[in-house]
Structure formats: C-alpha cells, structure tokens
PQR file of N, CA, C, O and H, with PARSE charges and radii, in Angstrom:
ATOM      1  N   UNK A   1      46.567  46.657 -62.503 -0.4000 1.5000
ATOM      2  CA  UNK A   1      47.412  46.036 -63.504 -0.0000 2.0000
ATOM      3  C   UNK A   1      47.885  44.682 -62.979  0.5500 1.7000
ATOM      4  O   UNK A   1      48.151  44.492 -61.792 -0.5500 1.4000
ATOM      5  N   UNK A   2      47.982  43.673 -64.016 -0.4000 1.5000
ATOM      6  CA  UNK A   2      48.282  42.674 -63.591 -0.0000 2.0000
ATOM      7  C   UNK A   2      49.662  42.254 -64.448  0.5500 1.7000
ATOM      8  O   UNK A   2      49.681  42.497 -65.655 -0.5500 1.4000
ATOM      9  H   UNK A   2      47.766  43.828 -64.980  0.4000 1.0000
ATOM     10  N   UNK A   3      50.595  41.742 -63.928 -0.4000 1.5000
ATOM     11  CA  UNK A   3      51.812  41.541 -64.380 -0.0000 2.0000
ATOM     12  C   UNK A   3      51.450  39.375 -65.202  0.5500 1.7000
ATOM     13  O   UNK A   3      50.928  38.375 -64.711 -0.5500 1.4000
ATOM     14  H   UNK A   3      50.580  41.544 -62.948  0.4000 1.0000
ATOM     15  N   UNK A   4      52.080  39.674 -66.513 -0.4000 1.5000
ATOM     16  CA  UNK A   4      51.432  38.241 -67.269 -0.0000 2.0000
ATOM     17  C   UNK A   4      53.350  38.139 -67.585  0.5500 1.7000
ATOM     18  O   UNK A   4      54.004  39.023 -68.140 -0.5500 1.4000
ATOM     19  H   UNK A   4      52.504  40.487 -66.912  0.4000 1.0000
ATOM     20  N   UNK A   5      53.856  36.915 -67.087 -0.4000 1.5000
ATOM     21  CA  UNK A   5      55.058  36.896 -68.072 -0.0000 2.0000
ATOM     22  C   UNK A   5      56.209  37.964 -67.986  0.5500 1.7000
ATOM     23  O   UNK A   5      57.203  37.945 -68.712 -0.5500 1.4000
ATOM     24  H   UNK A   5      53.325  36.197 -66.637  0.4000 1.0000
ATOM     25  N   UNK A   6      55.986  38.778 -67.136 -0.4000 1.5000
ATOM     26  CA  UNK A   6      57.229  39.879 -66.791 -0.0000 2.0000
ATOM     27  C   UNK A   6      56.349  41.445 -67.686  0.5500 1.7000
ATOM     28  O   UNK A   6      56.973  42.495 -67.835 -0.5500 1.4000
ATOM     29  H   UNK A   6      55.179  38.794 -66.546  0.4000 1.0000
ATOM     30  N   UNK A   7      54.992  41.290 -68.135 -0.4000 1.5000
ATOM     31  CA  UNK A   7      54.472  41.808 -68.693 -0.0000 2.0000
ATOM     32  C   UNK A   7      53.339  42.642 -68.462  0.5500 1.7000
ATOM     33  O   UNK A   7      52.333  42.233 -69.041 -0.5500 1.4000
ATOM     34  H   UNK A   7      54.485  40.436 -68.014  0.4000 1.0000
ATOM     35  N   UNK A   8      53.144  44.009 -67.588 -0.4000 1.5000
ATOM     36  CA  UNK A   8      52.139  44.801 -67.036 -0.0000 2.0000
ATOM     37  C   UNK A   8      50.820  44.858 -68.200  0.5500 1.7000
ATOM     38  O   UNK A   8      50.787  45.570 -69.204 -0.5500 1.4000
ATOM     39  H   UNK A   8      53.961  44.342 -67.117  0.4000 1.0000
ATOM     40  N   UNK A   9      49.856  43.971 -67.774 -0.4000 1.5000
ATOM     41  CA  UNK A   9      48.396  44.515 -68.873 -0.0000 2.0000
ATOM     42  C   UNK A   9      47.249  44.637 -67.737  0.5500 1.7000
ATOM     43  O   UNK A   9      47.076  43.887 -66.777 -0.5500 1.4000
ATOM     44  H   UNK A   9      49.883  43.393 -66.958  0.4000 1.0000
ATOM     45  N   UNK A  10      46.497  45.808 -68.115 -0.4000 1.5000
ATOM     46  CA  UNK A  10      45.073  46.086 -68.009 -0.0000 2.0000
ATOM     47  C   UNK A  10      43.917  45.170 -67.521  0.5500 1.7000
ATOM     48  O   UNK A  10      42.730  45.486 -67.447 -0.5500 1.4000
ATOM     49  H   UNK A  10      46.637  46.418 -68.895  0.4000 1.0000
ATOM     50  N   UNK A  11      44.410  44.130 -67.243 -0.4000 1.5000
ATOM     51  CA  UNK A  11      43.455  42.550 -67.195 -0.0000 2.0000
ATOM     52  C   UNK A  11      42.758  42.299 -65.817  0.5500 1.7000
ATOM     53  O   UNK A  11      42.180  41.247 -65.546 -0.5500 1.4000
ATOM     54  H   UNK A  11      45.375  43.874 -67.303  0.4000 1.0000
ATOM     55  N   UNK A  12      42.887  43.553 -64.832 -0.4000 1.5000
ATOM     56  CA  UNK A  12      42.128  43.032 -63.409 -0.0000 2.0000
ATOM     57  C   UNK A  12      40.966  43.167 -63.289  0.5500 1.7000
ATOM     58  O   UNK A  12      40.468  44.199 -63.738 -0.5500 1.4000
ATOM     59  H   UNK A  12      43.356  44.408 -65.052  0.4000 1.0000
ATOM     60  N   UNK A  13      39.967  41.996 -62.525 -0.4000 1.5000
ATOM     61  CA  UNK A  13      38.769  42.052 -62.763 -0.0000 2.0000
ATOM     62  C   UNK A  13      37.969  40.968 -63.502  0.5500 1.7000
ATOM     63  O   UNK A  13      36.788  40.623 -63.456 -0.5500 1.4000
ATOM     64  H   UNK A  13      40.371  41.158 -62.160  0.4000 1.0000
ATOM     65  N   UNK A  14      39.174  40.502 -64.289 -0.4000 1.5000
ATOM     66  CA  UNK A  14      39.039  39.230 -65.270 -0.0000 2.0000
ATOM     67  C   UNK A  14      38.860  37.482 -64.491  0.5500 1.7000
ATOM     68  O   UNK A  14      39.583  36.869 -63.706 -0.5500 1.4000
ATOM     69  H   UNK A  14      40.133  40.782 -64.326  0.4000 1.0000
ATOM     70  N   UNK A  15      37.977  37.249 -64.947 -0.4000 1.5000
ATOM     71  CA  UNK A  15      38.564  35.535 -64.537 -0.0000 2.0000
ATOM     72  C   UNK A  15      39.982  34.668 -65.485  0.5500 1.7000
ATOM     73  O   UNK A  15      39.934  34.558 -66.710 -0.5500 1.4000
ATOM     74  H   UNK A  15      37.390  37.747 -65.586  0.4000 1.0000
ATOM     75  N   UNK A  16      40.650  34.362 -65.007 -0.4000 1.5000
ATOM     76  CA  UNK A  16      41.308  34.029 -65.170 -0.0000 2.0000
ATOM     77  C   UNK A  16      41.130  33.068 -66.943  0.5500 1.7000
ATOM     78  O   UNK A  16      41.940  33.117 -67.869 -0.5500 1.4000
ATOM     79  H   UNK A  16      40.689  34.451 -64.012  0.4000 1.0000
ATOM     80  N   UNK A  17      39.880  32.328 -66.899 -0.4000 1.5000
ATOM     81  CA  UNK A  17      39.745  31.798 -67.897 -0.0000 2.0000
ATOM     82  C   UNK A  17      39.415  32.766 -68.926  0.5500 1.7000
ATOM     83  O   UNK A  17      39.931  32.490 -70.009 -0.5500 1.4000
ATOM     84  H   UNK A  17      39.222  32.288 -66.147  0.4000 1.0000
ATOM     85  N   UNK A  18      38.634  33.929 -68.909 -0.4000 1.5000
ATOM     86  CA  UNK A  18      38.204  35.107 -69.586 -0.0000 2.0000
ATOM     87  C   UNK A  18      39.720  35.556 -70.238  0.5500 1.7000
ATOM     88  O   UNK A  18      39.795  35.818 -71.439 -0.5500 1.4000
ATOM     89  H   UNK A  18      38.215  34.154 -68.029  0.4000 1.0000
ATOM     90  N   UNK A  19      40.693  35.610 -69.521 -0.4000 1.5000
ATOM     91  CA  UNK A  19      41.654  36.149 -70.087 -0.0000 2.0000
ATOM     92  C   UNK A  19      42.250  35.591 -71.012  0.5500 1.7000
ATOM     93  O   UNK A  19      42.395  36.129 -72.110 -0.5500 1.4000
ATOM     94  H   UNK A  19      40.632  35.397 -68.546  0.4000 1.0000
ATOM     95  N   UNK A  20      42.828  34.064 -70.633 -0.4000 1.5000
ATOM     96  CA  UNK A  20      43.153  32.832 -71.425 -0.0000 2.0000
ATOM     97  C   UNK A  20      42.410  32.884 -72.526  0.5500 1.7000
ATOM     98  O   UNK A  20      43.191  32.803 -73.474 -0.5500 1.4000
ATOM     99  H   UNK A  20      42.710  33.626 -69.741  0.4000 1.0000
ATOM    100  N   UNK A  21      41.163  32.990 -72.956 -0.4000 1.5000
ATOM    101  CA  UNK A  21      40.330  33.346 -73.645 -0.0000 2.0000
ATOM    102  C   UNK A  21      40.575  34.227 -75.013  0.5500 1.7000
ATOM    103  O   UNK A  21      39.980  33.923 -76.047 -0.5500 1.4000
ATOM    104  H   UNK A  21      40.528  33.056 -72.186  0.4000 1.0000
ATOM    105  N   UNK A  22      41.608  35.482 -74.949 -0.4000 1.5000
ATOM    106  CA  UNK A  22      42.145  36.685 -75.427 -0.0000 2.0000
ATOM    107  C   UNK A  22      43.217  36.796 -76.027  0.5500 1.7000
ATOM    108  O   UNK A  22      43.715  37.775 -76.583 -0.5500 1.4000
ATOM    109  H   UNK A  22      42.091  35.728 -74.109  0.4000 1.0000
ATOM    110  N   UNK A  23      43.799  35.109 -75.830 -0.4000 1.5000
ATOM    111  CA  UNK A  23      45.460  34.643 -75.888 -0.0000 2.0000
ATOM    112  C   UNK A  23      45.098  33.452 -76.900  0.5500 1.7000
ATOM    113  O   UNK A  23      44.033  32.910 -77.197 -0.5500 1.4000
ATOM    114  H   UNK A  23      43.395  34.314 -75.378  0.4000 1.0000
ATOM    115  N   UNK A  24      46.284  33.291 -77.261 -0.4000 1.5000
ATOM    116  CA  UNK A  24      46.580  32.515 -78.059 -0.0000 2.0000
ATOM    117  C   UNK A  24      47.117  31.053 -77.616  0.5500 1.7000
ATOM    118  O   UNK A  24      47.291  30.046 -78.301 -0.5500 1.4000
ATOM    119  H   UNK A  24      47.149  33.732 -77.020  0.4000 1.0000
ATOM    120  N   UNK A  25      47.314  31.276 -76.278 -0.4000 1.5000
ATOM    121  CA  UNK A  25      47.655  29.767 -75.396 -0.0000 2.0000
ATOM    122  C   UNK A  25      46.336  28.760 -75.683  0.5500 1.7000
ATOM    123  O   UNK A  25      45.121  28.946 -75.738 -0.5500 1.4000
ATOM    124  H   UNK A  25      47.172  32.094 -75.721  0.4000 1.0000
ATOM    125  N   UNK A  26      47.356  27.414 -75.860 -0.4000 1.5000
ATOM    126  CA  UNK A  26      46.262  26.167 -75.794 -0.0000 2.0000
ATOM    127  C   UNK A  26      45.831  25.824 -73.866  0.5500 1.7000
ATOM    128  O   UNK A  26      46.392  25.647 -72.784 -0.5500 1.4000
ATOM    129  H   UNK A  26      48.344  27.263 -75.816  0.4000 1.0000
ATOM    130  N   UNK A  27      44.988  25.875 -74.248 -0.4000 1.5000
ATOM    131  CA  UNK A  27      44.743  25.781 -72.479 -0.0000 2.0000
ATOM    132  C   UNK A  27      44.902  24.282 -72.057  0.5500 1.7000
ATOM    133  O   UNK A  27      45.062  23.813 -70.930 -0.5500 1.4000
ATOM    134  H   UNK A  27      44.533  26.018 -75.126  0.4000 1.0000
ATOM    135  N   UNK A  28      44.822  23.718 -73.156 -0.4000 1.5000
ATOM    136  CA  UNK A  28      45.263  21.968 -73.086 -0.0000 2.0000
ATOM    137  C   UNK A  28      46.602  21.788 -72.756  0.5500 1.7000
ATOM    138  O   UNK A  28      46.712  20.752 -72.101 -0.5500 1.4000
ATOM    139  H   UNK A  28      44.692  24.099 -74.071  0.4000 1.0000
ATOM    140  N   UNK A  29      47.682  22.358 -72.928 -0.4000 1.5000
ATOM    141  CA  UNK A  29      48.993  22.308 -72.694 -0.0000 2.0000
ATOM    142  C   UNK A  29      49.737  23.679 -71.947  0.5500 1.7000
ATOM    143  O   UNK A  29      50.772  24.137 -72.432 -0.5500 1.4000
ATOM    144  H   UNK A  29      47.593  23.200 -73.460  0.4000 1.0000
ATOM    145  N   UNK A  30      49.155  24.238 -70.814 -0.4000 1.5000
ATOM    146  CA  UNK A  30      49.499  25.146 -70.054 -0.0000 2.0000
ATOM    147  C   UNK A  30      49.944  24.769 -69.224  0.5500 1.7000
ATOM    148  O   UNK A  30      49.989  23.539 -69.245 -0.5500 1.4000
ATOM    149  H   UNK A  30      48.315  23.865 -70.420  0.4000 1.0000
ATOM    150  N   UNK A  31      50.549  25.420 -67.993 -0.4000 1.5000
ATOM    151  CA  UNK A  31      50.312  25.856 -66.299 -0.0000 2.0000
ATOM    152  C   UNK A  31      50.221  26.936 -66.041  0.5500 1.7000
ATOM    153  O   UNK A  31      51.305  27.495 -66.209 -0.5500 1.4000
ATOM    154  H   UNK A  31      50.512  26.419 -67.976  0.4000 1.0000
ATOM    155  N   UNK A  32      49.380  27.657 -65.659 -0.4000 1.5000
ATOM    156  CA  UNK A  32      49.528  29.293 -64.876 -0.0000 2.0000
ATOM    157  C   UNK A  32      49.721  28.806 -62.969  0.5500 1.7000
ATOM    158  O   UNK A  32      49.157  28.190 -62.065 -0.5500 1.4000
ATOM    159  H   UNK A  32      48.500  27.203 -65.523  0.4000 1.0000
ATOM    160  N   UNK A  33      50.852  29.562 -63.262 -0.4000 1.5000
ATOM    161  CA  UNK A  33      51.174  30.005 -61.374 -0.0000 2.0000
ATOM    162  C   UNK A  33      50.578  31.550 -61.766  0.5500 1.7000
ATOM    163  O   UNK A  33      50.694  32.138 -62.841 -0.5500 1.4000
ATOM    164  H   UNK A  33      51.310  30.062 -63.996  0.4000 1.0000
ATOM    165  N   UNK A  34      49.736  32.113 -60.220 -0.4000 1.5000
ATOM    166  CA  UNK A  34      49.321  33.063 -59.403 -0.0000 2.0000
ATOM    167  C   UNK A  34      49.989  33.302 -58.117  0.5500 1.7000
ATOM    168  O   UNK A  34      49.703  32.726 -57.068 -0.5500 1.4000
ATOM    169  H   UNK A  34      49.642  31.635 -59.346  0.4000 1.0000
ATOM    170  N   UNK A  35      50.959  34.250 -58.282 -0.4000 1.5000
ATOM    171  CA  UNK A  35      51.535  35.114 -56.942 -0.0000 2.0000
ATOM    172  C   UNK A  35      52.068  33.453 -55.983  0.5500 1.7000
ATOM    173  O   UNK A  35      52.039  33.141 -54.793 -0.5500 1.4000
ATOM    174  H   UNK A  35      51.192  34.719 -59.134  0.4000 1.0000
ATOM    175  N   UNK A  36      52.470  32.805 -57.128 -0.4000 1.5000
ATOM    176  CA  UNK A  36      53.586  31.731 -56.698 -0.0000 2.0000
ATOM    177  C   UNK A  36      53.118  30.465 -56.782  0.5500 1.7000
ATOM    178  O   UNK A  36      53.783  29.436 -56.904 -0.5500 1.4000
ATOM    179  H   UNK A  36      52.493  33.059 -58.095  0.4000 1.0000
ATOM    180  N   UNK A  37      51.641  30.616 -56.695 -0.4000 1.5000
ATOM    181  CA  UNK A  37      51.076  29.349 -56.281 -0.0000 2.0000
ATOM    182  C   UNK A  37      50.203  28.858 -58.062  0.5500 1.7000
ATOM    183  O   UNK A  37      49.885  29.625 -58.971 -0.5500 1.4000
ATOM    184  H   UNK A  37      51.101  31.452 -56.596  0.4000 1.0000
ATOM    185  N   UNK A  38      50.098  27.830 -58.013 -0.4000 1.5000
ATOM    186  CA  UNK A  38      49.589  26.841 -59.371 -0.0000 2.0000
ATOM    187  C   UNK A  38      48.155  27.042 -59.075  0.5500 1.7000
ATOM    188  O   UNK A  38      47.631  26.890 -57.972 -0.5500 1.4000
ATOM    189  H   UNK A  38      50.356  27.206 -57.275  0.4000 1.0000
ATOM    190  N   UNK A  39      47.599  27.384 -60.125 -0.4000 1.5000
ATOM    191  CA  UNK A  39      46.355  27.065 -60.676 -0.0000 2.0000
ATOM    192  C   UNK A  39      46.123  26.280 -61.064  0.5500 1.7000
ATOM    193  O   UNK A  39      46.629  25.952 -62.137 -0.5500 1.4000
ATOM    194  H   UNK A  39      48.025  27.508 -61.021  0.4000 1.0000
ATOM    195  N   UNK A  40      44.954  25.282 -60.237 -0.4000 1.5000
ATOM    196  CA  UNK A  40      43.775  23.934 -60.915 -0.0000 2.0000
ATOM    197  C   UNK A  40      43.508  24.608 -62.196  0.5500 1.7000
ATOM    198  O   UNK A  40      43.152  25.776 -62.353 -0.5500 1.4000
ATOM    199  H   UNK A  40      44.543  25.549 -59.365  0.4000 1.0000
ATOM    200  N   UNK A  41      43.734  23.692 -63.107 -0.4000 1.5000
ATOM    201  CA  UNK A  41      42.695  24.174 -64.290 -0.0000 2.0000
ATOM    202  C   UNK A  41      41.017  24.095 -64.408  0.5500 1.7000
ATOM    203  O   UNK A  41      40.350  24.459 -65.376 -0.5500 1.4000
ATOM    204  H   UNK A  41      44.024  22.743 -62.979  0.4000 1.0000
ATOM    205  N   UNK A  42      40.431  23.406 -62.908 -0.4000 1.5000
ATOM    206  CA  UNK A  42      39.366  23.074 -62.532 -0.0000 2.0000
ATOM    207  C   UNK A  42      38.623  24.796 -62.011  0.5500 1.7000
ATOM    208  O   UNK A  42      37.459  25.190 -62.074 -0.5500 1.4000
ATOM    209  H   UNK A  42      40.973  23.110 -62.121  0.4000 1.0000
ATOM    210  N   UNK A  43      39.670  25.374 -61.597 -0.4000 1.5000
ATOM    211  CA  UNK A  43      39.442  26.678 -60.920 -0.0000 2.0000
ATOM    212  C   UNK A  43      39.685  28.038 -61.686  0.5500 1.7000
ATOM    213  O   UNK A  43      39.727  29.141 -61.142 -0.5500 1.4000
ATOM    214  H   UNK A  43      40.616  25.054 -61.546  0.4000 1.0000
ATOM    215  N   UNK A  44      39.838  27.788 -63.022 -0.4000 1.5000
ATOM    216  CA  UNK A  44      39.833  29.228 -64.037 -0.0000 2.0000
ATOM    217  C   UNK A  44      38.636  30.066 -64.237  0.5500 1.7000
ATOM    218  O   UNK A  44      38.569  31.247 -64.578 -0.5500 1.4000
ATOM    219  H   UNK A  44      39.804  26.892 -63.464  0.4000 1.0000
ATOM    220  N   UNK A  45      37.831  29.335 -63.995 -0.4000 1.5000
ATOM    221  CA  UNK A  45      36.955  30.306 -64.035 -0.0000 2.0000
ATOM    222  C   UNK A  45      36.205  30.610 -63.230  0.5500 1.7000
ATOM    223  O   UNK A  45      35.017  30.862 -63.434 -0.5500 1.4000
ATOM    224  H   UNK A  45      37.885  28.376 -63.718  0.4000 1.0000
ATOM    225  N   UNK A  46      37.062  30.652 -61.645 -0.4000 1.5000
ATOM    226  CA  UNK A  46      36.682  31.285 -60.637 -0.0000 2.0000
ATOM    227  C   UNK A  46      37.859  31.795 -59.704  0.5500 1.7000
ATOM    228  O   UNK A  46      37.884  31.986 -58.489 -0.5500 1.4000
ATOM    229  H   UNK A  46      38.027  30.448 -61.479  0.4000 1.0000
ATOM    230  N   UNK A  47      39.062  31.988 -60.926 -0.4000 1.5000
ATOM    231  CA  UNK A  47      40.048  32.678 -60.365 -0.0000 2.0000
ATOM    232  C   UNK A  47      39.837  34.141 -60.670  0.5500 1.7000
ATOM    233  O   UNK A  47      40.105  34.362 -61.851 -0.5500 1.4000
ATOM    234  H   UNK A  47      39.041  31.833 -61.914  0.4000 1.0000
ATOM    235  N   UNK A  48      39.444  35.231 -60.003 -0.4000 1.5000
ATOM    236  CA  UNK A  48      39.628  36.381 -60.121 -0.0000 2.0000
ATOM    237  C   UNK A  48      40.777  37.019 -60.301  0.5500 1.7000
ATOM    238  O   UNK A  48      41.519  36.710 -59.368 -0.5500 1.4000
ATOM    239  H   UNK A  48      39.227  35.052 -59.043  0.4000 1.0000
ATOM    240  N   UNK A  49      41.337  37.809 -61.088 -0.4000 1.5000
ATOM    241  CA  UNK A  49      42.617  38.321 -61.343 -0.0000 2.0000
ATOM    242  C   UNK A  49      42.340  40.025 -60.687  0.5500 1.7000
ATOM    243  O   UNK A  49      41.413  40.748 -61.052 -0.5500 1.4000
ATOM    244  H   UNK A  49      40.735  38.060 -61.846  0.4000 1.0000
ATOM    245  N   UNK A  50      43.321  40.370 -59.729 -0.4000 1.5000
ATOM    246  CA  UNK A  50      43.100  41.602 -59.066 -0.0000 2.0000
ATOM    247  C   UNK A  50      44.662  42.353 -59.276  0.5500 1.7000
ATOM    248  O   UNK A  50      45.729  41.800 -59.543 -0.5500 1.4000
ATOM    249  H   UNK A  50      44.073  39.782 -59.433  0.4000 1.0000
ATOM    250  N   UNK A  51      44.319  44.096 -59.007 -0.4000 1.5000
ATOM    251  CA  UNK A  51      45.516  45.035 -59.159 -0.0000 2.0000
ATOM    252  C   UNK A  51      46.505  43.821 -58.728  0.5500 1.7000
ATOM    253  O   UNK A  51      46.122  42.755 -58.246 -0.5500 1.4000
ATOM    254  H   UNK A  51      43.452  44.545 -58.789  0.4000 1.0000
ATOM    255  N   UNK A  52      47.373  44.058 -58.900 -0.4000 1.5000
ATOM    256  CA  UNK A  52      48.701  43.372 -58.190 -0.0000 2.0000
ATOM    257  C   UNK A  52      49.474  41.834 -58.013  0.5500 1.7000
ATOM    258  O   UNK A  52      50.380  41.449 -57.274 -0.5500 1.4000
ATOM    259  H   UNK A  52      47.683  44.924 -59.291  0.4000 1.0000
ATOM    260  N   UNK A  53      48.753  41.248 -58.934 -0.4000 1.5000
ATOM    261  CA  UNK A  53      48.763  39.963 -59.455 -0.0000 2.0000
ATOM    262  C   UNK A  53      50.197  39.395 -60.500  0.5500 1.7000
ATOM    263  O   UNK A  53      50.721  40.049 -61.401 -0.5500 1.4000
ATOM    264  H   UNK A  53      48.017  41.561 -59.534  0.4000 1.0000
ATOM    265  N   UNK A  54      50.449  38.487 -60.197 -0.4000 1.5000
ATOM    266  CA  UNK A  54      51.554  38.197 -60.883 -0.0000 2.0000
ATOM    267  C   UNK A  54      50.744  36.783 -61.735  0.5500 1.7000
ATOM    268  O   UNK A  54      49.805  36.190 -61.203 -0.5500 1.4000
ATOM    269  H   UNK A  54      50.023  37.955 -59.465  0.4000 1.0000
ATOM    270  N   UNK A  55      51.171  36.485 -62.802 -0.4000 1.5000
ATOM    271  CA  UNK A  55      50.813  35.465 -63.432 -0.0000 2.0000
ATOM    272  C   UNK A  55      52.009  34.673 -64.558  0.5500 1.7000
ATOM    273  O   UNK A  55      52.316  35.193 -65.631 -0.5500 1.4000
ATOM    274  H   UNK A  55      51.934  36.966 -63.234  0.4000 1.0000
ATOM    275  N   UNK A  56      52.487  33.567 -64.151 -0.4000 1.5000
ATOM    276  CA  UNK A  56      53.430  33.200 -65.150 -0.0000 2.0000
ATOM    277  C   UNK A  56      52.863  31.912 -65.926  0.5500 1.7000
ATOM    278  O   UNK A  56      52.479  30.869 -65.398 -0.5500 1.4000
ATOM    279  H   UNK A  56      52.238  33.145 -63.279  0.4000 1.0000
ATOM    280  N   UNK A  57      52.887  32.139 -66.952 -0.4000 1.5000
ATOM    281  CA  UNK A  57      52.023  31.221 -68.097 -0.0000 2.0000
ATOM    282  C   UNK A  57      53.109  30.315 -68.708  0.5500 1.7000
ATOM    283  O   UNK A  57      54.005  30.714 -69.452 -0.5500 1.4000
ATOM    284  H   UNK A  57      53.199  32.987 -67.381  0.4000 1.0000
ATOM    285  N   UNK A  58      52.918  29.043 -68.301 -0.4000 1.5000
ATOM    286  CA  UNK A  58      53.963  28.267 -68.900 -0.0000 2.0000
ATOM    287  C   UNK A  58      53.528  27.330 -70.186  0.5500 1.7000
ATOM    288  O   UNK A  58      53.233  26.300 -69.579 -0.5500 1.4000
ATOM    289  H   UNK A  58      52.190  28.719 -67.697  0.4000 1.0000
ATOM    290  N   UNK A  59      53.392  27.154 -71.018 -0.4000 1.5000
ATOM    291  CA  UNK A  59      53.222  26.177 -72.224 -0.0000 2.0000
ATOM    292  C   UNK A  59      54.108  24.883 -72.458  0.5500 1.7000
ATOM    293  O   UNK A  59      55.313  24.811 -72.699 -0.5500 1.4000
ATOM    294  H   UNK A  59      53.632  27.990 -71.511  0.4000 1.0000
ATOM    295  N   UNK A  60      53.415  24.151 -72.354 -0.4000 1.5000
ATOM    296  CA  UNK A  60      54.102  22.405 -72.834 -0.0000 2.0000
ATOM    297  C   UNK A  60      54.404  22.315 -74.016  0.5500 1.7000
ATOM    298  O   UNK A  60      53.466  22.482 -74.796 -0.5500 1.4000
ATOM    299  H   UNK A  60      52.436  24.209 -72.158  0.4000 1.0000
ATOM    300  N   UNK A  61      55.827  22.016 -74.638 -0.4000 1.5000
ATOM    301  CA  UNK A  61      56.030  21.256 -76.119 -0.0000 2.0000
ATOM    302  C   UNK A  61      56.407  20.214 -76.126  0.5500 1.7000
ATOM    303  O   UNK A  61      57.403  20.088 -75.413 -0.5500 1.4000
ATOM    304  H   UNK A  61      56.589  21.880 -74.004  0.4000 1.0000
ATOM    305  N   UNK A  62      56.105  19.370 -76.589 -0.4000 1.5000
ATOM    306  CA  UNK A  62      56.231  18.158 -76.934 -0.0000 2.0000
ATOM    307  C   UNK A  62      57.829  18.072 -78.253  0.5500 1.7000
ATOM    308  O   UNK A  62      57.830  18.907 -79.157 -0.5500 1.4000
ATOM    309  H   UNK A  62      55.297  19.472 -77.168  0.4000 1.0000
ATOM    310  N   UNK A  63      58.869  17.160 -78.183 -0.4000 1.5000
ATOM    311  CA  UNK A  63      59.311  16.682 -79.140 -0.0000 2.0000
ATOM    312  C   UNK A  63      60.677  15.996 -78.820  0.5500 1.7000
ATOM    313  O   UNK A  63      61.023  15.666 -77.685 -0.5500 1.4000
ATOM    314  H   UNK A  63      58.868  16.482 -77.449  0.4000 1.0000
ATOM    315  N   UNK A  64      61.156  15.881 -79.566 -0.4000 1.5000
ATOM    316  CA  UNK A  64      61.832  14.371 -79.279 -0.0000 2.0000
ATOM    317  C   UNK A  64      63.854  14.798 -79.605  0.5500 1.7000
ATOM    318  O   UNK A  64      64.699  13.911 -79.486 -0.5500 1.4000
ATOM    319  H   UNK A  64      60.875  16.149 -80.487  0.4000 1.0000
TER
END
C-alpha cells in the first residue's frame, strides 16, 4: 500500500506516471514529493512506487 495525500491505495508496483495517469491531476501544474524527497518530472516514469511509500501530490493554481 502506498499512502497518496494522507490516503492508503493499492498502487505499488506502479510507475509513478502510470498512476498520475488514473487521476485527475494536470501533470502540467503538479509536484509529487516521495518519502520526502521531490520528483523530476523527467523521472515519472521510472519512479517505481513500492509497499510503504508516501506520496504528497501538490497542484498549482493560478489567480490573482
């Protein structure tokens, strides 16, 4: 199980972009941190997501 957002799902095993994939996030206006550390968006789809993973998905808004 991988923890998304304070949120336990089924997702290990996944590349990271595979998952993003499943979501409704713009991947144009993200950041995912992994177990603290930031993800390249160059490297999603060779981030493996394993049991015990933390992932916090942050989204950019824009406005004034």
């Amino acid at each position: 199980m991988v923890k998304v957002n304070g949120e336990m799902l089924d997702i290990a095993g996944m590349t990271l972009d595979v998952y993003l994939g499943t979501t409704d996030y713009d991947c144009r206006r993200i950041a995912v941190e992994r177990n603290g550390e930031i993800v390249p968006k160059a490297d999603y789809d060779r981030t493996l997501l394993s049991d015990g993973d933390s992932l916090e998905v942050v989204s950019f808004v824009g406005g004034g």
